[in-house]
C-alpha positions in Angstrom: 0.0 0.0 0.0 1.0 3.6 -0.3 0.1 6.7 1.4 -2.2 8.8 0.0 -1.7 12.7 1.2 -5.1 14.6 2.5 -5.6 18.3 3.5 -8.1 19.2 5.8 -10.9 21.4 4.5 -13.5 22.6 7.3 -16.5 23.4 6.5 -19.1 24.7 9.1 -18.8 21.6 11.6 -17.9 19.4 8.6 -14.3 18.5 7.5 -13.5 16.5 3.7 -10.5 16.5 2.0 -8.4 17.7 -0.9 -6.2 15.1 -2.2 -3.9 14.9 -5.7 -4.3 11.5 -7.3 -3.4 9.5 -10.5 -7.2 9.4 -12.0 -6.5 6.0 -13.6 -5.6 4.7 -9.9 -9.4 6.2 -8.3 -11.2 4.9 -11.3 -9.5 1.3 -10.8 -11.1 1.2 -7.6 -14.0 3.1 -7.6 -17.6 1.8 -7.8 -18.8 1.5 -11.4 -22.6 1.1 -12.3 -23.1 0.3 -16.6 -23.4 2.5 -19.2 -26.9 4.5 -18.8 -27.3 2.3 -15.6 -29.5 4.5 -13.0 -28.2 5.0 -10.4 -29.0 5.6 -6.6 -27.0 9.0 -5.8 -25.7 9.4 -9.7 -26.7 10.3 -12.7 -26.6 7.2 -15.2 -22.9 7.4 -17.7 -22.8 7.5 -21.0 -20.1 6.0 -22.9 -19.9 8.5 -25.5 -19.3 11.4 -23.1 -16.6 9.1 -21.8 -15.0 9.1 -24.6 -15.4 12.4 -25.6 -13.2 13.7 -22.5 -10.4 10.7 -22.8 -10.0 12.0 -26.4 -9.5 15.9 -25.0 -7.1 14.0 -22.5 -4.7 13.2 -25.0 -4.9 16.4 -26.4 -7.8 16.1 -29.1 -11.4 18.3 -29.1 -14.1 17.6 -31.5 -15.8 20.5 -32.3 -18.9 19.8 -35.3 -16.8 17.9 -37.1 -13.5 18.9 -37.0 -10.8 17.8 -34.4 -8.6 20.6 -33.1 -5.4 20.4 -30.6 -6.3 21.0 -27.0 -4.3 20.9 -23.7 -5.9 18.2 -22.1 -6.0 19.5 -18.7 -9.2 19.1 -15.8 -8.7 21.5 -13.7 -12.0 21.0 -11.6 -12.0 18.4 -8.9 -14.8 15.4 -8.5 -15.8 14.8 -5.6 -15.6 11.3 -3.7 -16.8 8.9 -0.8 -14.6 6.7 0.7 -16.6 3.6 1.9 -15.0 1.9 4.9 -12.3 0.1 3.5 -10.1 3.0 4.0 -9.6 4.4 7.3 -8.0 7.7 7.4 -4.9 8.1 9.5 -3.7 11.2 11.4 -0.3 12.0 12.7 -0.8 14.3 15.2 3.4 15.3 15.6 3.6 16.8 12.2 -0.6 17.0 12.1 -1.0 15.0 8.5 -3.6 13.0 7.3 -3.3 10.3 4.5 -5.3 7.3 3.2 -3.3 3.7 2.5 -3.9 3.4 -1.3 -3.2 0.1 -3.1 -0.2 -0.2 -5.0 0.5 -3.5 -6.5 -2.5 -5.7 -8.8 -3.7 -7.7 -5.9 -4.2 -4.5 -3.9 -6.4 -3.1 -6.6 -8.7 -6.3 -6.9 -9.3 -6.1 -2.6 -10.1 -2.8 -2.9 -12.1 -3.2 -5.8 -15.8 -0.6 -5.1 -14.3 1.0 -2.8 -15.0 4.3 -3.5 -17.9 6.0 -4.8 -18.0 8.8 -7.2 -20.8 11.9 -6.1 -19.9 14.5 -9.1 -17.1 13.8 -11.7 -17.7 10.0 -12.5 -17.1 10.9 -16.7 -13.9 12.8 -15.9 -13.1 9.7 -13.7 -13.9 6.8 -16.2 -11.9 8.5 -19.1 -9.1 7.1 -17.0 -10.4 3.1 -16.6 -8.1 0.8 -18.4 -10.8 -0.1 -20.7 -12.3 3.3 -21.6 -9.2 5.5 -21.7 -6.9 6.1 -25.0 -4.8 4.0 -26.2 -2.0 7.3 -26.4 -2.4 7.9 -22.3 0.4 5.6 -21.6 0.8 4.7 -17.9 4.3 6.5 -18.2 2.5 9.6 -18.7 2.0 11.9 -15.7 -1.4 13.0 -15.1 -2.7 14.0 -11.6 -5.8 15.5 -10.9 -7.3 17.0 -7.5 -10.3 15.4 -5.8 -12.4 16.3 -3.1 -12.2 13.3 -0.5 -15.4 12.4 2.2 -15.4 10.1 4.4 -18.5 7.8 4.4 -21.1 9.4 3.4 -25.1 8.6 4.7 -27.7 8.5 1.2 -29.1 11.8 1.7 -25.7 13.6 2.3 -24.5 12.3 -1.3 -27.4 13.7 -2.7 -27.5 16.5 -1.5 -23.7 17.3 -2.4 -24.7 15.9 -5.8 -27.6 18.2 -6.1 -26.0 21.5 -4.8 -23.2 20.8 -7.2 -25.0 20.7 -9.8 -28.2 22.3 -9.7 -26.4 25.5 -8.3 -23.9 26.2 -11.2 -25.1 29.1 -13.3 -24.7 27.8 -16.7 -22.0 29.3 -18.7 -24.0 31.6 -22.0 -23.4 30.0 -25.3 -23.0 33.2 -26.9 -19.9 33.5 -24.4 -18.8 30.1 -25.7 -18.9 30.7 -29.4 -16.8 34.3 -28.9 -14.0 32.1 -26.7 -14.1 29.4 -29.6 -13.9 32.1 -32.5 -10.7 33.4 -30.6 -9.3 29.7 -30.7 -10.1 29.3 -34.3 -12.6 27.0 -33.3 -16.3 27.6 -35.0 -14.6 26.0 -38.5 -17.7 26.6 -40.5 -19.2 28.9 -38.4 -17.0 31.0 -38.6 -17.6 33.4 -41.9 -21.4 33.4 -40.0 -19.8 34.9 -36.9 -17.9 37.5 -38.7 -20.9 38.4 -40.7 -23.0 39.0 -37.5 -19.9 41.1 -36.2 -19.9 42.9 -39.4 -23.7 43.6 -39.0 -23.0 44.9 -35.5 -20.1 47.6 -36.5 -21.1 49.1 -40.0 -22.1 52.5 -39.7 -24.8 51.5 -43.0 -25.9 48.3 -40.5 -29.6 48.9 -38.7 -27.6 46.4 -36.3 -25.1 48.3 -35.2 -24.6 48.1 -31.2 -27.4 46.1 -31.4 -25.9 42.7 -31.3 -24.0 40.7 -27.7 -21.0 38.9 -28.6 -20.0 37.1 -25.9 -21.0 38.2 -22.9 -21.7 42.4 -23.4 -25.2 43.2 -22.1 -27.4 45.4 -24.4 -30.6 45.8 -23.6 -33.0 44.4 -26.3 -30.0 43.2 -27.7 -30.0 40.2 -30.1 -27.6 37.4 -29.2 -24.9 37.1 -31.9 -25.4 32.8 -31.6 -29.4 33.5 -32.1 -28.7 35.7 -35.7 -26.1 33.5 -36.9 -28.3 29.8 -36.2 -31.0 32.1 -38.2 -29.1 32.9 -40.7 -27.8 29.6 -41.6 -31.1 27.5 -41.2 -33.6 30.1 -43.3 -30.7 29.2 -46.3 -30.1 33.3 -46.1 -26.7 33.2 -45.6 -25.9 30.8 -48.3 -28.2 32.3 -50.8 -26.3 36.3 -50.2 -22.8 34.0 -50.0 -23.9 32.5 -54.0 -24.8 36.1 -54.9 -22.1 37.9 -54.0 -19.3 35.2 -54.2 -18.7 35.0 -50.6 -17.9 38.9 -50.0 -18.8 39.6 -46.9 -18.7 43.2 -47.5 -21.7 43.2 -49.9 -23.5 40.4 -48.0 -23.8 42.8 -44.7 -24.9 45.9 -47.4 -27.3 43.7 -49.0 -28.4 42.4 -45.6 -28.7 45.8 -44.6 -30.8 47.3 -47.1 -33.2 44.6 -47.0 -33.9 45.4 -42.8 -34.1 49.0 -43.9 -36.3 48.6 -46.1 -38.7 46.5 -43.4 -38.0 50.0 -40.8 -39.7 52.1 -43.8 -42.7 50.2 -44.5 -43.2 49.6 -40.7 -41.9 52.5 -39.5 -39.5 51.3 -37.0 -36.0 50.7 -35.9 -33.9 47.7 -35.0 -31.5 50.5 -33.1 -34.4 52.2 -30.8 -36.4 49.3 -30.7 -40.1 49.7 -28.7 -42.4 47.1 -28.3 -43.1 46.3 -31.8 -42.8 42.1 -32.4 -40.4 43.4 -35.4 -38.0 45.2 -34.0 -37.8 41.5 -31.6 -35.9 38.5 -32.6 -39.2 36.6 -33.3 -39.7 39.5 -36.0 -36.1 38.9 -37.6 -36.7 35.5 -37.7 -39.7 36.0 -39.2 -38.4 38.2 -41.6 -35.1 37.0 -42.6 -37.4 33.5 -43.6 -38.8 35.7 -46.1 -35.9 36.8 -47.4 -34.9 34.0 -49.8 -38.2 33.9 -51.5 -38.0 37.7 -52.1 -35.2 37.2 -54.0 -36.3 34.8 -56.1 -39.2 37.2 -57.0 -36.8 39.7 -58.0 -34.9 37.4 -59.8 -37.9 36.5 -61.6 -39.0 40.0 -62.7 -35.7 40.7 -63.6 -35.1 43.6 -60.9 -32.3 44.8 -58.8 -32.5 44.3 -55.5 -32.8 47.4 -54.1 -34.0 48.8 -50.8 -37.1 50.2 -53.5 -37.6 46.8 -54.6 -38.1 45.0 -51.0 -40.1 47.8 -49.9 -42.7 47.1 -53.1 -42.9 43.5 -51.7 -43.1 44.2 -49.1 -46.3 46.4 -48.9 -47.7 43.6 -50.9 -47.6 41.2 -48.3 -50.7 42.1 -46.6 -52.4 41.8 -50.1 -51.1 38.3 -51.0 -51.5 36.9 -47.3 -55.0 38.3 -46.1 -53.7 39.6 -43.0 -53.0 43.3 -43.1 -50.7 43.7 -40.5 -48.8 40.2 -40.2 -47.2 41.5 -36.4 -50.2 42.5 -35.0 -53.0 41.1 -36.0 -54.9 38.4 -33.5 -54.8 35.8 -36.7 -51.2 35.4 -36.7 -49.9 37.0 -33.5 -49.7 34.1 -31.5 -47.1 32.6 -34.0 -44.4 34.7 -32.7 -44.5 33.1 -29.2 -42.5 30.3 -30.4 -39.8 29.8 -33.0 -40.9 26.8 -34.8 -44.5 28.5 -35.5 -42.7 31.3 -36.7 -40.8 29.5 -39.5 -43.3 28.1 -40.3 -45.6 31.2 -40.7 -43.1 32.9 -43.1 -42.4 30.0 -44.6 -46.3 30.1 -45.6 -46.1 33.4 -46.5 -42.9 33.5 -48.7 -45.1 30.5 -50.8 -48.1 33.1 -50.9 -46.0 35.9 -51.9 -44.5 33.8 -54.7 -47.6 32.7 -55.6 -49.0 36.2 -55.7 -46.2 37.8 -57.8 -46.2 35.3 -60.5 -49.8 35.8 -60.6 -49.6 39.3 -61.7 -47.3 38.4 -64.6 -44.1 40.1 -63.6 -40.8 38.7 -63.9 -36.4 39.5 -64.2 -33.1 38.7 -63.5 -31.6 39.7 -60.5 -29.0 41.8 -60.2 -27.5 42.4 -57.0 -27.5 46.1 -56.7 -24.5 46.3 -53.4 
């Protein structure tokens, strides 16, 4: 056996442990329920998520479906129970604590369960023999801290469990995304992320200091992940990329003229927004669905698209729909309470406005007038 170092930490009337281990050592003798097993104080496992982190370990992250370098380093520390196979010892001359940890193979099969993981068991099982990568050799250092308990009673686990987890403030995905952009990380997200930025710094943009990257606070601001996942799934951002040959310049003018032209017929603004459901990100998403089919309309009749030319389409929305005021009206109002009804309201309407157009005989090219 070998000794195993402890630090006192005293909580209230409580006192646990901070200990540095070998991870592959802990998750050799720790107790180990199946893959998406429940479990009594845990959450069940899941392989995947096992191998996810064992992969970062060795220095790999997966991000869509790219693999980029990585550190490999857990800095946060899971928590553990010792069941009473260990006892912990206490020298009171030089006042240190330490466990007896097995050492050689036989050790490691009598101490087999007996330790149980509250918080941390995926960090933990990225380490077992069978889970880990074949590249984390058992030459290669890696220590990680843990928080050590002695045994624990069932609602004690749980309620460690629970306030370590269900008290974490979750960390804002917009705040991600601006962390992975610095790390050359979004791969195809990327030329979406700058586009967004663009829209949020152009003096031309109606977005400008309008949009949160990362974590800024504007109030009624739009989130720069929300714009960019709208963007790429109403097929606007490929269809400006395909007109304008991927210059990103023209795309945010373009872009630009075609909100504009929405503040004129409405008469609003996306910088001093008020209540209107527009000026809101249900609007834009409402909106920026259209956009596509508009230019197809212009395409078909042959016309530039202009701030003019959206604004004529515009005002004939109401016409080709039935509903005269698509934001406020009690027919259609409710659709802007949720995103999916949304799409799938301008989706209806960009067929209706299609529809209408070609019914009055118009058509053209389209020339991309930015």
């Amino acid at each position: 056996m070998k000794k195993m170092r402890l630090y006192p930490v005293t909580q209230k009337n409580v006192t646990f442990y901070a200990m540095i281990a070998d991870p592959r050592d802990i998750a050799a003798v720790m107790k180990r329920a199946k893959a998406a097993e429940s479990q009594e104080n845990q959450r069940p496992w899941s392989k995947t998520k096992v191998k996810e982190i064992a992969r970062f370990v060795t220095g790999w992250m997966r991000v869509g479906a790219n693999n980029h370098a990585a550190l490999g380093l857990l800095p946060n520390a899971p928590i553990i129970s010792l069941t009473e196979s260990f006892r912990i010892h206490h020298k009171a001359a030089s006042d240190e604590y330490y466990i007896l940890f097995p050492e050689t193979e036989e050790e490691f099969v009598e101490y087999a369960d007996s330790i149980e993981v509250i918080d941390g068991q995926h960090r933990i099982l990225a380490f077992a023999e069978d889970l880990r990568e074949p590249e984390l050799t058992d030459d290669t250092v890696y220590e990680m801290i843990f928080s050590v308990f002695a045994p624990l009673e069932v609602a004690e686990k749980k309620e460690i469990f629970m306030v370590t987890n269900e008290k974490q403030t979750k960390v804002e995905s917009n705040l991600l995304r601006l962390f992975k952009k610095q790390l050359n990380l979004l791969d195809d997200d990327e030329k979406l992320f700058d586009l967004v930025c663009r829209m949020n710094t152009e003096d031309y943009s109606p977005l400008k200091d309008r949009i949160i990257v990362g974590s800024d606070l504007i109030t009624k601001g739009y989130k720069e992940m929300q714009l960019s996942k709208i963007l790429d799934k109403s097929g606007v951002y490929e269809k400006l990329s395909r007109i304008t040959d991927e210059d990103e310049a023209r795309m945010c003018r373009g872009l630009s003229y075609y909100l504009k032209s929405w503040e004129k017929v409405y008469q609003v603004s996306f910088r001093n927004p008020g209540k209107d459901t527009l000026t809101k990100i249900s609007g834009l998403r409402y909106i920026l669905y259209l956009f596509s089919d508009m230019l197809e309309i212009l395409k078909d009749q042959k016309k530039p698209a202009t701030q003019e030319a959206f604004e004529e389409l515009i005002r004939q929305l109401p016409e080709a729909t039935g509903v005269a005021n698509v934001f406020t009206s009690d027919e259609t109002s409710l659709a802007f309470r949720g995103e999916g009804a949304t799409v799938k309201l301008a989706k209806e309407h960009g067929k209706m406005l299609v529809s209408f157009t070609k019914n009055k005989g118009e058509s053209s090219n389209l020339a991309a007038a930015w």
